[in-house]
C-alpha positions in Angstrom: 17.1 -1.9 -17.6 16.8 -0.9 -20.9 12.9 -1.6 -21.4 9.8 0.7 -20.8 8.3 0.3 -17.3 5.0 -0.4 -19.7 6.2 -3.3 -20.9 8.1 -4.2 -17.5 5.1 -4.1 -15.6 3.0 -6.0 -18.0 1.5 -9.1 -18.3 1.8 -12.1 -15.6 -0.7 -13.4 -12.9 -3.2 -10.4 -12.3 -2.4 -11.3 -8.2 1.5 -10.6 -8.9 3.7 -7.8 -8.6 6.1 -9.4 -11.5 8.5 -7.3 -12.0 7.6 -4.4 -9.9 10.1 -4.8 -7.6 13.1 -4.0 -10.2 11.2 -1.1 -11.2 11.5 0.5 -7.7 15.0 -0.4 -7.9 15.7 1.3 -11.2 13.8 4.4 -10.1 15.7 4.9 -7.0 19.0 4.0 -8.9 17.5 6.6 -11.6 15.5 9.3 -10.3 15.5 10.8 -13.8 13.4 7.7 -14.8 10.5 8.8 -11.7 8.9 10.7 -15.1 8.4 7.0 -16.6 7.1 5.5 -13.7 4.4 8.2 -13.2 3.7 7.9 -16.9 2.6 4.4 -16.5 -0.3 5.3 -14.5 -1.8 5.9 -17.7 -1.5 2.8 -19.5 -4.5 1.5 -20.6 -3.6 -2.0 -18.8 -5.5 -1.9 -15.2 -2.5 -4.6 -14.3 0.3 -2.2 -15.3 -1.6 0.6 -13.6 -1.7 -1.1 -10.1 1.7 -2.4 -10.3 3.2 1.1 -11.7 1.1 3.0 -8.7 3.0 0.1 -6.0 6.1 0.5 -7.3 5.3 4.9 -7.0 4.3 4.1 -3.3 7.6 2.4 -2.5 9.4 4.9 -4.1 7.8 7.3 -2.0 8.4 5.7 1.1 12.3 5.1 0.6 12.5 9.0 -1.1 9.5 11.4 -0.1 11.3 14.3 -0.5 11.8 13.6 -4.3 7.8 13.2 -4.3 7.3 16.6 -2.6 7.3 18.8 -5.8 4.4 16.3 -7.2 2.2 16.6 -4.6 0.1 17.9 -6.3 0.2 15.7 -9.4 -0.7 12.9 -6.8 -3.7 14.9 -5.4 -4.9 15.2 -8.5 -3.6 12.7 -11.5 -3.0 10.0 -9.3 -5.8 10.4 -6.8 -8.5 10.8 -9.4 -7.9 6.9 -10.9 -11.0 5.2 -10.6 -9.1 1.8 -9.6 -8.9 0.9 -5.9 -5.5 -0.6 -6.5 -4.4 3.1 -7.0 -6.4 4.6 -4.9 -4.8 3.2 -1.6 -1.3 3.4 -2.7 -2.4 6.8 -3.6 -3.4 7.0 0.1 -0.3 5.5 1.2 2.3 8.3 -0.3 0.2 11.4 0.9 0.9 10.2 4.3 4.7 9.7 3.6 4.8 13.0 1.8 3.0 13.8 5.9 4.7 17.0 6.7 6.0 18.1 3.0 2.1 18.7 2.5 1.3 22.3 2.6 -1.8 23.6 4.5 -4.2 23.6 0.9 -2.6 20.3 0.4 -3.4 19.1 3.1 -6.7 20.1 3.2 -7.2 18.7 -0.1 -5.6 15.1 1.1 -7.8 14.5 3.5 -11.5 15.0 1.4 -9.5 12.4 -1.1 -9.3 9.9 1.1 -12.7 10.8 3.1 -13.8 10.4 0.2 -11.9 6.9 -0.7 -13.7 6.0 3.0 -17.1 6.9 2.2 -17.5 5.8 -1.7 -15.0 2.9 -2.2 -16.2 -0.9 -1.0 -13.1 -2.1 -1.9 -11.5 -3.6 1.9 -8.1 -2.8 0.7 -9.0 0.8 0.0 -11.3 1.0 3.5 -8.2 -0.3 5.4 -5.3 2.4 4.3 -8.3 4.9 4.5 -8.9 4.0 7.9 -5.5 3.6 8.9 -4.2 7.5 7.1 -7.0 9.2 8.0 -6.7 7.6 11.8 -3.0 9.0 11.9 -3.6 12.5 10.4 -6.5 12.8 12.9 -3.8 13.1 15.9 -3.1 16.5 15.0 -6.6 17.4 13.5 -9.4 17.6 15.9 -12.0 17.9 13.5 -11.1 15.1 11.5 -11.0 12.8 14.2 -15.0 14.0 15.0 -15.9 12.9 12.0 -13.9 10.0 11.6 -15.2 8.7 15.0 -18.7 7.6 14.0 -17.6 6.6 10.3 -15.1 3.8 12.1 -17.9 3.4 14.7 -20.3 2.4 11.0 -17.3 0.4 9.8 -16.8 -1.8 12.5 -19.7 -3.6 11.9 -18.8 -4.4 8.3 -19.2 -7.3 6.7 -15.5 -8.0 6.4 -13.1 -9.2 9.3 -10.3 -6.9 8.9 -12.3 -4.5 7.6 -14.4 -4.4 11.0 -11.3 -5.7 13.3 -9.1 -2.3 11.5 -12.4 0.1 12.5 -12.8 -1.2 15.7 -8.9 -0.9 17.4 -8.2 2.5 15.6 -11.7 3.9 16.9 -10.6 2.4 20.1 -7.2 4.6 19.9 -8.6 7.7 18.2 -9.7 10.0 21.8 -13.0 11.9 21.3 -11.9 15.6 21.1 -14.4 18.2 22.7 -16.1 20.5 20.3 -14.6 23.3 19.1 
């Protein structure tokens, strides 16, 4: 694929992936081209910007160690896009990064997506929230205090999944004692 990822990405129904799919392909094919793709992000074009973080995501799941050295760059670049459409796949590769997060990194993760939790409406957003900050709590008692009464809030949103998601993972998450 000879074309920029900008253009790629670009145009088509605003509920589509188009092309997004060969992009991921051509990254993983090409890691050289990972710059590109991460370049996108910044396109003016909300549609290329959602579609370019997705296609990220996925290449993060299939490759998170090639996503370790820009940790920070997602903590920080990616993470601070005001569009929810990048905020949850933003979401989505700091938990496959998981482990390859050091302790500051970590740290710094998790008050992202608090914060995705407690300022986005968007359900989409809520949901991978939910659902990362549910599975990092495992191995962080004090995240799972204080994401026991914000799932207990949640599950009596407005929205089905929304309130279905808050009500099994607060159901799973155990009450740690105090430390």
């Amino acid at each position: 694929m000879d074309e920029p990822f900008t253009e790629v990405l670009a145009g088509g129904h605003r509920n589509s992936l188009g092309r997004t799919g060969e992009v991921v392909t051509e990254v993983l094919a090409d890691r050289a081209r990972l710059e590109e793709l991460f370049a996108a992000l910044r396109s003016p074009d909300e549609l290329v910007r959602m579609r370019a973080g997705d296609a990220l995501e996925k290449a993060c799941r299939e490759r998170p160690e090639w996503f370790a050295p820009h940790a920070d760059r997602i903590l920080t670049e990616v993470g601070g896009i005001d569009q929810p459409s990048v905020q949850w796949h933003s979401a989505q590769m700091l938990q496959h990064l998981g482990q390859g997060l050091d302790a500051g990194q970590r740290d710094r993760a998790t008050a992202l997506v608090r914060g995705y939790l407690t300022d986005s409406d968007d359900w989409i957003v809520l949901n991978t929230a939910m659902a990362v900050l549910a599975d990092w709590s495992a191995t962080d008692p004090g995240l799972a205090r204080w994401l026991l009464p914000e799932l207990e809030h949640l599950s009596h949103d407005r929205r089905k999944s929304v309130a279905g998601r808050a009500a099994r993972l607060g159901a799973g998450l155990q009450d740690p004692a105090p430390d």
